[in-house]
PAZAPA-4460 file (N, C-alpha, C; in steps of 0.05 Angstrom, whole numbers, plus 32768, in hexadecimal, padded with zeros to 4 digits):
% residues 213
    n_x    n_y    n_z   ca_x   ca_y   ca_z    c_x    c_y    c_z   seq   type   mol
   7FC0   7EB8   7E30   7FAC   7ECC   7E38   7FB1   7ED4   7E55     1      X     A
   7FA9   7EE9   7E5D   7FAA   7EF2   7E76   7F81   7EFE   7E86     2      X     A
   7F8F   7F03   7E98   7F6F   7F09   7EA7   7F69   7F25   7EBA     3      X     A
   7F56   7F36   7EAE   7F63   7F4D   7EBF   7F3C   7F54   7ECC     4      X     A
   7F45   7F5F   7EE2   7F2A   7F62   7EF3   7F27   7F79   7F03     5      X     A
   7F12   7F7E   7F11   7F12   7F9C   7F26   7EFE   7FA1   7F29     6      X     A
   7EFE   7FBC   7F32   7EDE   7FC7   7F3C   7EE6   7FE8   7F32     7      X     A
   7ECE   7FF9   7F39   7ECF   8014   7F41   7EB9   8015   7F54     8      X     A
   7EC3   8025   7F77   7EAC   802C   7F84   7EB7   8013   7F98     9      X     A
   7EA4   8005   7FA8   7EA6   7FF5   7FC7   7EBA   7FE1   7FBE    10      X     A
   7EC9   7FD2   7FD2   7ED8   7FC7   7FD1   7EEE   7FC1   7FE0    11      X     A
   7F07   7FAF   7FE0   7F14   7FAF   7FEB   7F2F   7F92   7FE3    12      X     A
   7F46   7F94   7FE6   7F5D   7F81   7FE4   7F55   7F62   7FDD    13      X     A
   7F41   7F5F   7FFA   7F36   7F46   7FFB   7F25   7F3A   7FDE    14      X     A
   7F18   7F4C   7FDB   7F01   7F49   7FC7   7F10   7F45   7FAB    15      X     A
   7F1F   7F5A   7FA9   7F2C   7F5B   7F8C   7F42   7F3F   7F8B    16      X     A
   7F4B   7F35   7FA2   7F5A   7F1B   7FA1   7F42   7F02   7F94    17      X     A
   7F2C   7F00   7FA0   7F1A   7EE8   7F9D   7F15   7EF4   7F75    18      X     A
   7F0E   7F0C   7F77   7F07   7F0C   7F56   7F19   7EFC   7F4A    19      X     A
   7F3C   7F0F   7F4E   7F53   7F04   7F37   7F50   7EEB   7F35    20      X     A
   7F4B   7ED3   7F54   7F55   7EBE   7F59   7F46   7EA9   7F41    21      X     A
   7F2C   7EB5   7F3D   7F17   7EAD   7F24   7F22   7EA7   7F09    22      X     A
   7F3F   7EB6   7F08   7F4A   7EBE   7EEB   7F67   7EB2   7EEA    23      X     A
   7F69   7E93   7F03   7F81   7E96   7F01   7F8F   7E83   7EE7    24      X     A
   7F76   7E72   7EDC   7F7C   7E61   7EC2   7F85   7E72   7EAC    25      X     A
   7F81   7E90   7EAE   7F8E   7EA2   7E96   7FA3   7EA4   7E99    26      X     A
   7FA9   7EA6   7EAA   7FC7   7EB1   7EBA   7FD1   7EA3   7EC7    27      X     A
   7FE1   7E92   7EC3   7FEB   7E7F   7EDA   800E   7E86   7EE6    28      X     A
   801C   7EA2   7ED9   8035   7EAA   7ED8   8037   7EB8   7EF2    29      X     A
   8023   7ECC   7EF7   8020   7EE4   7F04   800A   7EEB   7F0D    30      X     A
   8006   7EF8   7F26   7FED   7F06   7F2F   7FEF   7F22   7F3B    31      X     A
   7FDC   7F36   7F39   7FE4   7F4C   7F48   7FD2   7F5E   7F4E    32      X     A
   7FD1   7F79   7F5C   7FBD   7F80   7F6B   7FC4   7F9E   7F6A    33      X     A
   7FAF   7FA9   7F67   7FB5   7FCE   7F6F   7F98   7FD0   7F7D    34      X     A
   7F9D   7FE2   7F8C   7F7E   7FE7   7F9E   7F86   800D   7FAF    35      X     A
   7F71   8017   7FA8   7F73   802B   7FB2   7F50   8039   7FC0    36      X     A
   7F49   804C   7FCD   7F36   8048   7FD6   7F1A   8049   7FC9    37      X     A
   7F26   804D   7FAC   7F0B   804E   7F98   7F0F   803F   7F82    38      X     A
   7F2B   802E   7F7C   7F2A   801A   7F6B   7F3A   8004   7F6E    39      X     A
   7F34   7FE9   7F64   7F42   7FD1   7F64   7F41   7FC7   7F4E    40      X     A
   7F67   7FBE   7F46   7F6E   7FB5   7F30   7F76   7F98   7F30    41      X     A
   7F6C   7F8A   7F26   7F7E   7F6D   7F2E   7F89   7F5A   7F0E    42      X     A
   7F94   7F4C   7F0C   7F9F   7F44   7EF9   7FAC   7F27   7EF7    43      X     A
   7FA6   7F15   7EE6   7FB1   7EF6   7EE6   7FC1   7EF5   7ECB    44      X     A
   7FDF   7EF2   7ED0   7FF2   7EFD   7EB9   7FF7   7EDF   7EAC    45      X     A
   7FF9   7EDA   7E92   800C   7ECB   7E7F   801E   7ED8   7E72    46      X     A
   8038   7ED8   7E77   804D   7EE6   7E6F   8054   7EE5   7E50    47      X     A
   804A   7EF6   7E3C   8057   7EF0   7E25   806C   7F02   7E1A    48      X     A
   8066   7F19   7E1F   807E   7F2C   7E19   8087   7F34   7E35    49      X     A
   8098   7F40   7E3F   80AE   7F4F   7E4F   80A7   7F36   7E63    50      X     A
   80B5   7F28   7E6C   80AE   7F04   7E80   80C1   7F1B   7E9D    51      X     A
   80D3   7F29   7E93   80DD   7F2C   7EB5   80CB   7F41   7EBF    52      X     A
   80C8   7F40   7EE0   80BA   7F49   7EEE   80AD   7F69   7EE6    53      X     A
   80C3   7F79   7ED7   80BC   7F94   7EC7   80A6   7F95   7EC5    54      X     A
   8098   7F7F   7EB8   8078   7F79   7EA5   8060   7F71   7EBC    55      X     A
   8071   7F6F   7ED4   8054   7F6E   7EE7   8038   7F7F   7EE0    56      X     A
   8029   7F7D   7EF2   8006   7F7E   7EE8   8000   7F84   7F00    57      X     A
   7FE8   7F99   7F0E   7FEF   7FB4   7F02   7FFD   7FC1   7EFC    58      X     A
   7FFF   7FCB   7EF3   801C   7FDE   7EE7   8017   7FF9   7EE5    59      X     A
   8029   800B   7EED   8023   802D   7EF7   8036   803A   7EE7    60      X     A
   8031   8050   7ED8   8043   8066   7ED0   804F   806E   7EEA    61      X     A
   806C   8082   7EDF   807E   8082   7EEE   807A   8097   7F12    62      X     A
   8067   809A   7F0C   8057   80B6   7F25   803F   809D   7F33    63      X     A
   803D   8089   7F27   8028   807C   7F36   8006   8081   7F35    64      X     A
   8008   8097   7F23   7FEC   80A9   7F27   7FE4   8095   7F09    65      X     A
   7FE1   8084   7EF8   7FD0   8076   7EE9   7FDD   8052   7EEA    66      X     A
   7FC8   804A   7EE7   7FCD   8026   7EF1   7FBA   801C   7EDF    67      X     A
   7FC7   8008   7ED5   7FC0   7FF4   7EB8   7FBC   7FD6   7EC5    68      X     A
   7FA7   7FCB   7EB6   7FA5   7FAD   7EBA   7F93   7FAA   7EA4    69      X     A
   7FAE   7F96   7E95   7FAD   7F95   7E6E   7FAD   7F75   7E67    70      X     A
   7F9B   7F70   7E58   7F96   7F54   7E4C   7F96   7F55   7E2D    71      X     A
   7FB5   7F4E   7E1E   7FB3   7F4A   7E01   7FCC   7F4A   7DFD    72      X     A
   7FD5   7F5C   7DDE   7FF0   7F63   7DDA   7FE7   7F79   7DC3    73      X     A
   7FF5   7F8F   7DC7   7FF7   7F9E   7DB8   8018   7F95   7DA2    74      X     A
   8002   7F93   7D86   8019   7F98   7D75   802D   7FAE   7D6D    75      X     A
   8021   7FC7   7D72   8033   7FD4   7D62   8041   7FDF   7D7E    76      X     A
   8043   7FDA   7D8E   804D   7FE6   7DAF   8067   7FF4   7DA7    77      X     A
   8080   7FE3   7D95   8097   7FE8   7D8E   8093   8004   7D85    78      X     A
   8089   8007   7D71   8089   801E   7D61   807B   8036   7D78    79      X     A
   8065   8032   7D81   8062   8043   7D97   8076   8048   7DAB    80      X     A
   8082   8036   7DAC   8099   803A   7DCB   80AF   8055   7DC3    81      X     A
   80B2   804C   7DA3   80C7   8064   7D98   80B8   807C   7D98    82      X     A
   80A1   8080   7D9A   809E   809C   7D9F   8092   80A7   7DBB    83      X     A
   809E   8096   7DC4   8099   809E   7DE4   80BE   80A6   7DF3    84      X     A
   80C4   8095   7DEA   80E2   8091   7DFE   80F8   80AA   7E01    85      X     A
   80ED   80C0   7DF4   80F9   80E0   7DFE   80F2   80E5   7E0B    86      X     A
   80CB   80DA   7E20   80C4   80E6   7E2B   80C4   80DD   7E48    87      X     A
   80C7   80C1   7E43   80BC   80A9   7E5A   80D7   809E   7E60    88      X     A
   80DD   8094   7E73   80F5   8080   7E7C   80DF   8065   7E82    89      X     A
   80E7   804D   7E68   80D2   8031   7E6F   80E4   8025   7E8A    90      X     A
   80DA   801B   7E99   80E7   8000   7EA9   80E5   7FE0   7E96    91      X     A
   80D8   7FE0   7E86   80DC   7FCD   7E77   80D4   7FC3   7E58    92      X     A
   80CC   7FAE   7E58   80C5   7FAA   7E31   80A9   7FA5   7E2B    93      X     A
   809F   7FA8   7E42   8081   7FA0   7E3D   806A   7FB1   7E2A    94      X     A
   8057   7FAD   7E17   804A   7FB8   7E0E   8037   7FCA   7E24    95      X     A
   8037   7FC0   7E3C   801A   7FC7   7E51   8027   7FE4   7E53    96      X     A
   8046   7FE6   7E59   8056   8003   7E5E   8051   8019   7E4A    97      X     A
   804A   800A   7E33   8047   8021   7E1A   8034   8036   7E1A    98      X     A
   8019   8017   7E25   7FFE   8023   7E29   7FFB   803C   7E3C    99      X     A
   8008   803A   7E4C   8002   804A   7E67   8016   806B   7E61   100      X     A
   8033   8067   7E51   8038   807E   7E50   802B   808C   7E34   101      X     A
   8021   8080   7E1D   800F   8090   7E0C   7FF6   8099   7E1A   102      X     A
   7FEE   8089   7E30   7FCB   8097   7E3C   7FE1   80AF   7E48   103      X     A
   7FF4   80B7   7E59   7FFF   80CD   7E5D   7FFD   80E0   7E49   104      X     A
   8007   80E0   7E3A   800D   80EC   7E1A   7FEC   80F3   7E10   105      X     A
   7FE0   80E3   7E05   7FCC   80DD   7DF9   7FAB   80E2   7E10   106      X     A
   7FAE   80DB   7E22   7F8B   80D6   7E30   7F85   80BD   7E22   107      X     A
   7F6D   80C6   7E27   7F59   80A9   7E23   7F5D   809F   7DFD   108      X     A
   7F67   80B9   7DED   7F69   80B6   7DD1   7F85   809B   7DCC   109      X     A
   7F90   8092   7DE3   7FA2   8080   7DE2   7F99   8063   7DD2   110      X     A
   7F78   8058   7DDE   7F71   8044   7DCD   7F6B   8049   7DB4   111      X     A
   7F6E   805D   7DA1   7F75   8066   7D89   7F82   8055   7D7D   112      X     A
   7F9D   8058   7D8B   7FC0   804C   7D81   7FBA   8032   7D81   113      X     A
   7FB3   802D   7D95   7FBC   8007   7D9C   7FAE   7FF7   7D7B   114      X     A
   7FC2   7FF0   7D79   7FC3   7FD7   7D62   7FBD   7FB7   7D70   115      X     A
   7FAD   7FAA   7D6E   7FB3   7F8C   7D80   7F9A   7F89   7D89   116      X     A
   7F9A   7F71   7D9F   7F88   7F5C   7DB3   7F8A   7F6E   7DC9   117      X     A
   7F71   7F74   7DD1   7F76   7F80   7DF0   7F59   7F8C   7DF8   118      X     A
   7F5E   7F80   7E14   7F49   7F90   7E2F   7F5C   7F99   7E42   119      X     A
   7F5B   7FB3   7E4A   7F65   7FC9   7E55   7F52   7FD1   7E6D   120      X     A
   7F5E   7FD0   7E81   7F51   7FDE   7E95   7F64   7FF7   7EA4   121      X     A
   7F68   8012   7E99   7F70   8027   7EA3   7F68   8030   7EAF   122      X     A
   7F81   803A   7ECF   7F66   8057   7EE8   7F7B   806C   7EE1   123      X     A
   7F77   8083   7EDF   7F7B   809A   7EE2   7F71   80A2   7F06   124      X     A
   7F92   8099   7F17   7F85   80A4   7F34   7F80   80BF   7F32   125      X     A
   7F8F   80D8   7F29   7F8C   80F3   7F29   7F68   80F3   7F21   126      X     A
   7F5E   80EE   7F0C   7F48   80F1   7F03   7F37   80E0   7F16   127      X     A
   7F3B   80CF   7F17   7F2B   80B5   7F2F   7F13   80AA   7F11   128      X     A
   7F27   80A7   7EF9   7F1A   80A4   7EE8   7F1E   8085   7ED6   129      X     A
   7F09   8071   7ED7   7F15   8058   7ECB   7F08   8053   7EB7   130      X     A
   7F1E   804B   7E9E   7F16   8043   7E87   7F22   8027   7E7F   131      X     A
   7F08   801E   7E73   7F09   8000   7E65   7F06   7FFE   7E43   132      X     A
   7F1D   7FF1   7E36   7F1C   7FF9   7E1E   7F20   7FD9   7E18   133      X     A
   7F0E   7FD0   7E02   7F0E   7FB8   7DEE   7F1D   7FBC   7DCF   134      X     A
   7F26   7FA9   7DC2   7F32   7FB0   7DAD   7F0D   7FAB   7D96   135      X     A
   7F27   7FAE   7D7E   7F19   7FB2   7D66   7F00   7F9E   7D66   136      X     A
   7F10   7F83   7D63   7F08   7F6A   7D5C   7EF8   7F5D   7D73   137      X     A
   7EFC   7F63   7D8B   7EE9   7F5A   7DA3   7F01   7F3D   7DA9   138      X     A
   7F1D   7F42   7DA3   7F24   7F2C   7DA3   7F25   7F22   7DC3   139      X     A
   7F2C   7F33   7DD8   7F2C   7F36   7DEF   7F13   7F35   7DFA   140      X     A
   7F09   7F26   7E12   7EF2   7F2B   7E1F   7EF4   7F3E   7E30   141      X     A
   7EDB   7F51   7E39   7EDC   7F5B   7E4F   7EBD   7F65   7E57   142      X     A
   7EB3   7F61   7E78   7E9D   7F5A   7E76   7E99   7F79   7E86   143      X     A
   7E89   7F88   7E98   7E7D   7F9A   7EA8   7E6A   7F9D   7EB2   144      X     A
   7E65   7FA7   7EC8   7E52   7FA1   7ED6   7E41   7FB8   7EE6   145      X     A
   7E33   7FC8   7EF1   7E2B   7FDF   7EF1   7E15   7FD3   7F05   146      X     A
   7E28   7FE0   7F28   7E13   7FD4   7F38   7E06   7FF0   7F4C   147      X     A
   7DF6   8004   7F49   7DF9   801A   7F52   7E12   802A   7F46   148      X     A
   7E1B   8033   7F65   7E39   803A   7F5D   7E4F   803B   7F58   149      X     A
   7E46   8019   7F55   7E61   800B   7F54   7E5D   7FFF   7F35   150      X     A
   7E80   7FFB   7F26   7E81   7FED   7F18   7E98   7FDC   7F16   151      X     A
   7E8F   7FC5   7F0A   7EA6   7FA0   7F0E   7EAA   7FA5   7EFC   152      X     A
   7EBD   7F98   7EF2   7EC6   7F92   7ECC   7ED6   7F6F   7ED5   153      X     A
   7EDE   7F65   7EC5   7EEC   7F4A   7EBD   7EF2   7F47   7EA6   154      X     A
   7EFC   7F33   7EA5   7F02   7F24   7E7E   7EF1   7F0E   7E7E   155      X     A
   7EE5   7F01   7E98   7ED5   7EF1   7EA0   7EB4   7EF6   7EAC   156      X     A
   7EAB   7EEF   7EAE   7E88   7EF3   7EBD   7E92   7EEA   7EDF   157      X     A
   7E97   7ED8   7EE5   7E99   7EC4   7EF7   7EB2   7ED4   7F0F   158      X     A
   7EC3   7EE7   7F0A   7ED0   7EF4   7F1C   7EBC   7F0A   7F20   159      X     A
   7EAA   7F12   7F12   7E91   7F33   7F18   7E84   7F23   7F35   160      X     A
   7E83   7F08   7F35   7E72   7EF5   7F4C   7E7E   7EF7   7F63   161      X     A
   7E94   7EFE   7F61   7EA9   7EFE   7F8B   7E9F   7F18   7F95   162      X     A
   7E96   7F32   7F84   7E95   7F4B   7F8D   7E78   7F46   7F9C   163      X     A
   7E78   7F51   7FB4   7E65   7F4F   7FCC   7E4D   7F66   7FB9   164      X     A
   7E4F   7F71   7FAA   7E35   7F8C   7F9A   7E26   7F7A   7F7B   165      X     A
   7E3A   7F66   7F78   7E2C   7F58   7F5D   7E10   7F4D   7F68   166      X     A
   7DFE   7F4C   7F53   7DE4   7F49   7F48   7DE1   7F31   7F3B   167      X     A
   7DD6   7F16   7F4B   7DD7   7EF8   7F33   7DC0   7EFF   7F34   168      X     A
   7DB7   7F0C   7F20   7D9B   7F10   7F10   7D98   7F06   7EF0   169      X     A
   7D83   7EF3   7EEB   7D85   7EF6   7ED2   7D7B   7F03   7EB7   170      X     A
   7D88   7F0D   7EA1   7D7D   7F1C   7E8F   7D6C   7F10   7E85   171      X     A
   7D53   7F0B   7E82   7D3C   7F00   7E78   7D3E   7EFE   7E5A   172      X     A
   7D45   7F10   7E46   7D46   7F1F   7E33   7D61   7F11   7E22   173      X     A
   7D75   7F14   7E2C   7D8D   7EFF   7E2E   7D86   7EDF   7E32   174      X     A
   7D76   7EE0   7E42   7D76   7EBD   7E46   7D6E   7EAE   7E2A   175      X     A
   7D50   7EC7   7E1A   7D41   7EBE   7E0D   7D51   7EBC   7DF0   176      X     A
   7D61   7ED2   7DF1   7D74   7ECF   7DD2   7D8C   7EBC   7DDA   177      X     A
   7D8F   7EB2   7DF0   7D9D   7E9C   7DEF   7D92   7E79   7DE5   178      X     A
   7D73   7E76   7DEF   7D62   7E5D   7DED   7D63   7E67   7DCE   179      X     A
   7D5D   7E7A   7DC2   7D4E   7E7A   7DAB   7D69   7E7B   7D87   180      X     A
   7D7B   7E8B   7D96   7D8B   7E93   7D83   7DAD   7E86   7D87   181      X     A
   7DAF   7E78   7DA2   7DC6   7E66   7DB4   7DDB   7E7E   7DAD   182      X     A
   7DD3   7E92   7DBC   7DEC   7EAD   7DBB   7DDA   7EC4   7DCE   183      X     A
   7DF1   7ED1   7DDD   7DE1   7EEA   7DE3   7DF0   7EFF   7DD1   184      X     A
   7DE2   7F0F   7DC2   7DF2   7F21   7DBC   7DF9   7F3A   7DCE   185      X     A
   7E18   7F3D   7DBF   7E22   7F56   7DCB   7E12   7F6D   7DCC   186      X     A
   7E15   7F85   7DE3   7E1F   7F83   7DF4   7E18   7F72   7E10   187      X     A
   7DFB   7F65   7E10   7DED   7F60   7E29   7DFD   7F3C   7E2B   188      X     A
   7DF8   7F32   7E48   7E05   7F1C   7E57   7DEE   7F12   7E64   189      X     A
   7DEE   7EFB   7E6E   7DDA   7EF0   7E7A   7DCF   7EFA   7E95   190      X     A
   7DDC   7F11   7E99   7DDF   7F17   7EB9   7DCA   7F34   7EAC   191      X     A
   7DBE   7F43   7EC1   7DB3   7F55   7EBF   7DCB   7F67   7ECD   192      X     A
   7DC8   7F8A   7EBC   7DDF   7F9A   7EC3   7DFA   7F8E   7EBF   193      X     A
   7DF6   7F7F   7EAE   7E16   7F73   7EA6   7E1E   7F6D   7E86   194      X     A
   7E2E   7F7E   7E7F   7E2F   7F78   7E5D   7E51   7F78   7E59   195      X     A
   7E4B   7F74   7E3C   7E68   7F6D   7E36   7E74   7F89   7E1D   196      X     A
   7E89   7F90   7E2D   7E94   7FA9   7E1A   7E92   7FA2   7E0B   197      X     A
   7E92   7FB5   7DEB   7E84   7FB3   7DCC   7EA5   7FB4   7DC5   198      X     A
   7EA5   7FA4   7DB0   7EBF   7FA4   7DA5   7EC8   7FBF   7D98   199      X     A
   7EE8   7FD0   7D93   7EE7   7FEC   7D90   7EDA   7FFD   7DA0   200      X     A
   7ED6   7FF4   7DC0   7ECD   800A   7DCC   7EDD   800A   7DE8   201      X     A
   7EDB   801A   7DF1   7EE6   802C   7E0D   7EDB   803C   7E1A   202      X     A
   7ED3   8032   7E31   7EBE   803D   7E4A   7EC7   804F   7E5C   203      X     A
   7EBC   8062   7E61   7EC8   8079   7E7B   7EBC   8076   7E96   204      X     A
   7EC3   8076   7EAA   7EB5   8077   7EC1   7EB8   808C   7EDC   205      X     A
   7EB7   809C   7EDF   7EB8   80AC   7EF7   7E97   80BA   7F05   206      X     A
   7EA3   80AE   7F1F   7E91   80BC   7F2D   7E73   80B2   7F25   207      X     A
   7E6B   809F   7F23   7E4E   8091   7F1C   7E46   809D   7EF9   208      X     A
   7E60   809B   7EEA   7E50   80B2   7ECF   7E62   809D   7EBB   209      X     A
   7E57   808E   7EB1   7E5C   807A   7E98   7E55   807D   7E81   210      X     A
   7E69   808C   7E72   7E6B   808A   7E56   7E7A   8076   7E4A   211      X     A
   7E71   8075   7E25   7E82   805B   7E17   7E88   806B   7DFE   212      X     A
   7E9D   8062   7DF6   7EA7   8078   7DDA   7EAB   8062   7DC8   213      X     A
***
């Protein structure tokens, strides 16, 4: 498994290091960082497909203008890759590369394709637009957080805690279907303003305006 983390909105290098560092039992191969002045990507890698450096985390299409930080494996990536490779030059074998030149191709209709395990955290810098996509099955965790104008994401609860804007408040509501039913259900978390993406879904975020498809 791997561990992928960030923000949209305040922030900074520092901060997004203490989140990843939360996630480094997922990842014990690799670590890595993208930060720009309105988003931070961070990432705790276990290498299962593409192991040489190619497959690093974040990972940028070839212009730099979209950056991925991906937790799963896409199965059918192969078959995707062949209908990409007239258009794209890959640097390597990794499924995460597939992802990023079909959102070229494709937009946001990219989590369509993906076959597999996966939490996705894509920015579109041109757009200043970030999307978080869960698979079918919820096999992948991924949690979010909605603090004002800012929003955290993780695969964990416990890295949303390093960001200086998180909220340890508790959901009252959550606590109670936890004593009563020993589960919170999806989407809500024990934290208030903090839930967990719905499995088959993918979140948009720009500019304080959060939609979920």
């Amino acid at each position: 498994m791997c561990g992928i983390t960030g923000y949209y909105g305040k922030g900074n290098i520092d901060i997004l290091k203490r989140m990843t560092k939360t996630l480094e039992h997922r990842g014990p191969d690799d670590e890595g960082f993208f930060v720009d002045e309105l988003v931070g990507l961070g990432q705790r890698r276990l290498s299962i497909i593409d192991l040489s450096p190619t497959g690093h985390q974040p990972m940028s299409n070839e212009d730099t203008s979209v950056w991925i930080s991906f937790n799963g494996e896409i199965y059918n990536y192969e078959r995707l890759r062949k209908l990409l490779t007239s258009k794209h030059t890959f640097r390597g074998s990794s499924d995460t590369e597939v992802i990023l030149h079909l959102y070229e191709e494709m937009g946001e209709k990219v989590f369509e394709k993906l076959e597999g395990m996966f939490a996705i955290a894509l920015y579109d810098q041109k757009q200043e637009t970030l999307f978080l996509a869960r698979d079918r099955m919820g096999k992948k965790p991924l949690y979010y957080g909605r603090f004002g104008y800012n929003l955290l994401f993780a695969s964990e609860l416990k890295a949303l805690h390093e960001h200086p804007v998180f909220q340890k408040k508790i959901n009252n509501s959550a606590l109670k279907s936890y004593l009563f039913q020993e589960c919170i259900p999806t989407p809500n978390t024990i934290f208030q303003d903090v839930y967990k993406l719905e499995p088959a879904t993918y979140l948009r975020y720009k500019d304080g305006d959060l939609t979920k498809n």
